[in-house]
N, C-alpha and C positions, 0 to 999 in steps of 0.2 A: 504494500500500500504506500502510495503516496502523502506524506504527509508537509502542512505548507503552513509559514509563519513571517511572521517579518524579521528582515537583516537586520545584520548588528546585536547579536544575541547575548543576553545576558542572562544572568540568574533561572527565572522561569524558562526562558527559553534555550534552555540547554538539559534544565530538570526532566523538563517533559519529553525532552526526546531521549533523555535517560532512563526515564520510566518506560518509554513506548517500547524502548527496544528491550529492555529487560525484563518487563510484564506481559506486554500487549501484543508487539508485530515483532519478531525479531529481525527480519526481513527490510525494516523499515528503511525508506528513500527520503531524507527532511530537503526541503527547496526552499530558501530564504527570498523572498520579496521583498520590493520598497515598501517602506511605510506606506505611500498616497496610494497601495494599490485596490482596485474597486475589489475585496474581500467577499462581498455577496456575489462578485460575477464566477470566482472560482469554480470551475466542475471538478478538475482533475484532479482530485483528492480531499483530502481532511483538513480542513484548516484550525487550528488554534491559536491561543496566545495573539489574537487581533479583536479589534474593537466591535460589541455585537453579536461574537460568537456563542456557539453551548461548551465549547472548550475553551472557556475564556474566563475573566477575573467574574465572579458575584456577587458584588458586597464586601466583606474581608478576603474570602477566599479566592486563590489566587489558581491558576491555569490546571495549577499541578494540583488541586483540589478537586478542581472540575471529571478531570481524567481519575481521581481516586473514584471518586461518586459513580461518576459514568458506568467503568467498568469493575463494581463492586471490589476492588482491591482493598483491603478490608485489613491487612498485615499492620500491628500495632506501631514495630519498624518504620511505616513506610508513613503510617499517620504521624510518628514521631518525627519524618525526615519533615513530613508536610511542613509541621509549624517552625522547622528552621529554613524551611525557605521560603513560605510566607513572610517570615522576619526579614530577610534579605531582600525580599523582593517591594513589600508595601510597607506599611504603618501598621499593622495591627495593635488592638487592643491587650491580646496577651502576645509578648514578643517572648523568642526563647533567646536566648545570649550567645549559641553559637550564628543567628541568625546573622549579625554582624560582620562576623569574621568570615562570613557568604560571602557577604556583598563585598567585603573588600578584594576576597578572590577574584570573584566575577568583573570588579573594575579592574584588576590587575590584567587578570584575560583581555581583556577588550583594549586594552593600551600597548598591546604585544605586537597589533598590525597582523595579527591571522585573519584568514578568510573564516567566515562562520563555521563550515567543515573541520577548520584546522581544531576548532575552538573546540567542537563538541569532543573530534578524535583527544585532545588532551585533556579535559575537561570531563571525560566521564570517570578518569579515573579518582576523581575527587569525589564525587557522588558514589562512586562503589566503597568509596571508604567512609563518607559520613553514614551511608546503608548500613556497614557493617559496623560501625559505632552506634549507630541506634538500635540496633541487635543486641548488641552486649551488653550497654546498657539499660535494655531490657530486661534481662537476662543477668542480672547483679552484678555482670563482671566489670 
């Protein structure tokens, strides 16, 4: 499946295609778009993380919430990752403290000069470890 978002990706938009590929599609093709792009005229795939969408921000919750909901992914883990990138990604009312130390990643990514590709290929492996830190502790370790 093809899935479509807007370029220059950050925090949410690097989450989600972290989650698609490791939950949802393994398979998955992501295609960054301009921001000005008409969003509703898309056919060729799934679009998230743009203005309007059902895989989009709602209220507090943020892209990567949308996709837990959607596709019943229900792993405590992954609820626990939700609210550290929530935190990075918006304002929420309850923030979690690694949410922070997100976003300063995800500007650091973005000031590197990769292509969105480069960004997610490096970039997942920070999300496989904050995964596996919310696993543990989970898990009292």
């Amino acid at each position: 499946m093809k899935w479509i978002t807007r370029e220059k990706i950050k925090v949410d938009r690097v989450a989600c295609p972290w989650l698609i590929r490791r939950f949802i599609d393994p398979d998955a093709e992501f295609m960054f778009l301009p921001k000005d792009t008409d969003w509703s005229g898309v056919r060729d795939g799934i679009v998230f993380d743009v203005p309007d969408c059902e895989l989009g921000h709602h209220g507090e919750d943020v892209s990567f919430d949308s996709f837990l909901k959607k596709y019943e992914l229900r792993e405590p883990a992954l609820a626990l990752l939700a609210e550290i990138v929530r935190t990075a990604d918006s304002r929420p009312s309850k923030a979690h403290p690694a949410g922070e130390g997100l976003r300063w990643i995800a500007r650091g990514f973005s000031r590197l000069q990769l292509t969105d590709h480069e960004i997610l290929e490096r970039e997942f492996v920070v999300y496989d470890a904050l995964y596996a830190e919310c696993r543990a502790s989970l898990h009292g370790e």
